[in-house]
N, C-alpha and C positions, 0 to 999 in steps of 0.2 A: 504494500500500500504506500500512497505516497503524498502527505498531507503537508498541506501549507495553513498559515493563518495571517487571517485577513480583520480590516478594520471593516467594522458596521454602525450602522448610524448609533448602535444599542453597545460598543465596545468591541472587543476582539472577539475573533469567532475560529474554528476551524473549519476547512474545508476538504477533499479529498481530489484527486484526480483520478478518474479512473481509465480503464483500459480504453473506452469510446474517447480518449480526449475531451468529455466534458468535466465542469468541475461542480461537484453536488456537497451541500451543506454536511456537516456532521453534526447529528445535534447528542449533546454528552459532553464527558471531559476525556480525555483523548489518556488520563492517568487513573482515571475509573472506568465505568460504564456510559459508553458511548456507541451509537450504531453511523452509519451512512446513511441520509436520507435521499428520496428521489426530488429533493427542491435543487433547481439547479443554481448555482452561485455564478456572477460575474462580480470579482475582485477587484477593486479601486486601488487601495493600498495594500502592499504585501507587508505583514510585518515577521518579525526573527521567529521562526517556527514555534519556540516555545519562549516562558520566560522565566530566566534559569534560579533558580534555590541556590545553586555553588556553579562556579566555574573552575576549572581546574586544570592545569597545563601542565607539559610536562617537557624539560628540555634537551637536549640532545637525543631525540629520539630517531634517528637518521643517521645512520654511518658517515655518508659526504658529508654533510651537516657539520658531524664532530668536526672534521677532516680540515672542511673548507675554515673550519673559526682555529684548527692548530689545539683542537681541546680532545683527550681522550674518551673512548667510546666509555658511558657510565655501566658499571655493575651489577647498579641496579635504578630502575627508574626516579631522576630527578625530578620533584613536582615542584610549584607554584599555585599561586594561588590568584584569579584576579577578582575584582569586585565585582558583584553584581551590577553596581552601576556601570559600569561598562561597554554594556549590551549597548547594542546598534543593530538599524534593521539595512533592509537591501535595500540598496538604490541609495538609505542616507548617510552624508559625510563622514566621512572622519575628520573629526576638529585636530587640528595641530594645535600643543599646548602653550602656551607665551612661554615657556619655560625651556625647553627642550628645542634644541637643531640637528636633532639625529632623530629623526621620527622612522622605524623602520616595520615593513611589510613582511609578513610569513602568514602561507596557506596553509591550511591545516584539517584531514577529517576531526570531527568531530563526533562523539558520540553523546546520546542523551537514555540516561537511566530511565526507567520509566517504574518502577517503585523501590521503596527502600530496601537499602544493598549492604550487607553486611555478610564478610568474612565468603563472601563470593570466591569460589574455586573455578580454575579456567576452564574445566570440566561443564560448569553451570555457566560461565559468565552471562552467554549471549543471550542467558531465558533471563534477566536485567534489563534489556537494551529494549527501550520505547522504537527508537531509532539512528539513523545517522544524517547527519549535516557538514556542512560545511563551513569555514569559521574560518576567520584573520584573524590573526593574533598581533596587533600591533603591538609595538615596542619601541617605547623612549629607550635608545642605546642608551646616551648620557647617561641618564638614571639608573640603568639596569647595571651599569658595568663601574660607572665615578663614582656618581654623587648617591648612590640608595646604602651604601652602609652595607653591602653586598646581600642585599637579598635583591629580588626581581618585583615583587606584589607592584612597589610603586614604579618601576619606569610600565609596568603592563596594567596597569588601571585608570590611566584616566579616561574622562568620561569618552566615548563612542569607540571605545579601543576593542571591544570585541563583536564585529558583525558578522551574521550569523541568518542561515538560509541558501537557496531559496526556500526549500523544503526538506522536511525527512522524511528518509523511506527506509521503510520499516524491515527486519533483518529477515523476510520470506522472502522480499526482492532483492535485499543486497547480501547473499549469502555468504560472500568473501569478502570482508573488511580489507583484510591485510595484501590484497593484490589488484589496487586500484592506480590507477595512472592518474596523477594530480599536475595542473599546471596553471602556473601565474604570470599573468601579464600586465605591467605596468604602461600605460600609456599606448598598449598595443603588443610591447616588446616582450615577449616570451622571457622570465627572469627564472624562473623554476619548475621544470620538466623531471618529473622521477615519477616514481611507483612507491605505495605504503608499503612495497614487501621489501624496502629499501631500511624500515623502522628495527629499530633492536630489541624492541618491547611489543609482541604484537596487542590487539584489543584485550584478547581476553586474560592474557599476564595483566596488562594495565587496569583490567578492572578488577582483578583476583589483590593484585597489590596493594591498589590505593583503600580498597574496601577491608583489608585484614585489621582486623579490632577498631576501624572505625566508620559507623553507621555513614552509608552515602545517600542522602534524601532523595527521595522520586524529583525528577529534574535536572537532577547533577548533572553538567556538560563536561565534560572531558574533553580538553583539543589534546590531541594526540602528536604533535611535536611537528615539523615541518623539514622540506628536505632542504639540500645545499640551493643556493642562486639567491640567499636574503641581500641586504644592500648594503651590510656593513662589511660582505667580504667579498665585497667587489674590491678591483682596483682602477681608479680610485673609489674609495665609501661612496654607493648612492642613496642617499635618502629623500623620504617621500616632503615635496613639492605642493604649493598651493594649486589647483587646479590639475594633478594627476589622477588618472582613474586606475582603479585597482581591479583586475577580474580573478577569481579563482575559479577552476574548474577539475570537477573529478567524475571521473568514470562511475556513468550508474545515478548520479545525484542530480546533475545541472550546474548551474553559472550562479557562483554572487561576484555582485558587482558594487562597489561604493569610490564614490569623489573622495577628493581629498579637500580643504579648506581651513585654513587661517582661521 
């Protein structure tokens, strides 16, 4: 299944796509009891699939990745943490922060728990998983690497720094996480062309790990790390620009796309 959600005059709503390319209302919560109805929806604004209870990142989860920053492959999986405010839908901005001149881009699957997850074995992980998305994980370098006291939460939480969609689909249609071709384009330009089977930690290590003795709420999004071609290992560093647009795209899921803006 492959659901989006949309604004209505009455708040958010979900919706579904089905096989005929139309798109029919869901009436329910997509984390309880919910069906697909036959009212058909036409969508005005799409907004971030869900809206997340935790976000949770994880870094160096990409071999080139390591490789390209000169940093050893981890042992075991590095998390993060970013805020909920964070969240950004498609289509809108990312604000560059007054504070930061190294604003940088990473595509990234995403996953979304769909009830609460505790001490999850990778045996079980995927019967957790609502679905999967797609997700930026922006990053104030400055902050994440100078000036944050060495943790990451603050160069990766300010506000619009995690958009997120266009849709989730759900794990009957995307049977294989860890062997998707993901690819980013900045401005048009192709910056990150890999596959998740490129990741050191597949989905369900990642969710067996991060959920061992600590409860993960129904909504938990997981971005799952990003491959090499970010923009502080370029040579020279390129970072994101007032008026650049950002696409990511992965196999199975669709296109998010968001501006960039001051």
């Amino acid at each position: 299944m492959r659901y989006i959600r949309h604004l209505t005059p009455t708040g958010p709503a979900w919706a579904t796509l089905t096989v005929d390319g139309a798109t029919r209302a869901v009436q329910g919560d997509l984390f309880g009891q919910h069906h697909v109805t036959e009212t058909p929806v036409v969508p005005t604004k799409i907004l971030a699939p869900i809206a997340p209870t935790n976000i949770l990142g994880i870094g160096l989860n990409y071999r080139k990745h390591a490789e390209e920053g000169g940093k050893a492959v981890p042992q075991r999986p590095m998390w993060f943490m970013k805020t909920t405010g964070s969240l950004q839908h498609p289509g809108d901005p990312i604000r560059l922060p007054a504070d930061s001149t190294k604003v940088d881009y990473e595509g990234e699957l995403a996953i979304v728990l769909g009830r609460d997850t505790l001490n999850a074995t990778p045996a079980n992980a995927i019967d957790h998983v609502l679905g999967y998305t797609i997700a930026i994980d922006v990053s104030a370098r400055d902050w994440q690497f100078e000036l944050g006291g060495g943790q990451f939460n603050h160069g990766k939480s300010f506000d619009t720094f995690c958009p997120l969609g266009p849709m989730l689909v759900t794990p009957d249609e995307l049977t294989n996480p860890d062997a998707l071709r993901l690819v980013t384009r900045v401005n048009g330009e192709v910056r990150q062309d890999s596959t998740t089977a490129d990741m050191v930690f597949d989905v369900r290590t990642l969710i067996s790990f991060l959920s061992t003795d600590r409860t993960l709420p129904a909504g938990t999004v997981i971005l799952t790390g990003t491959p090499s071609g970010v923009g502080y290992a370029r040579k020279p560093p390129t970072f994101l620009q007032a008026g650049d647009t950002i696409e990511v795209e992965i196999e199975g899921i669709g296109t998010l796309s968001n501006s960039v803006a001051s």
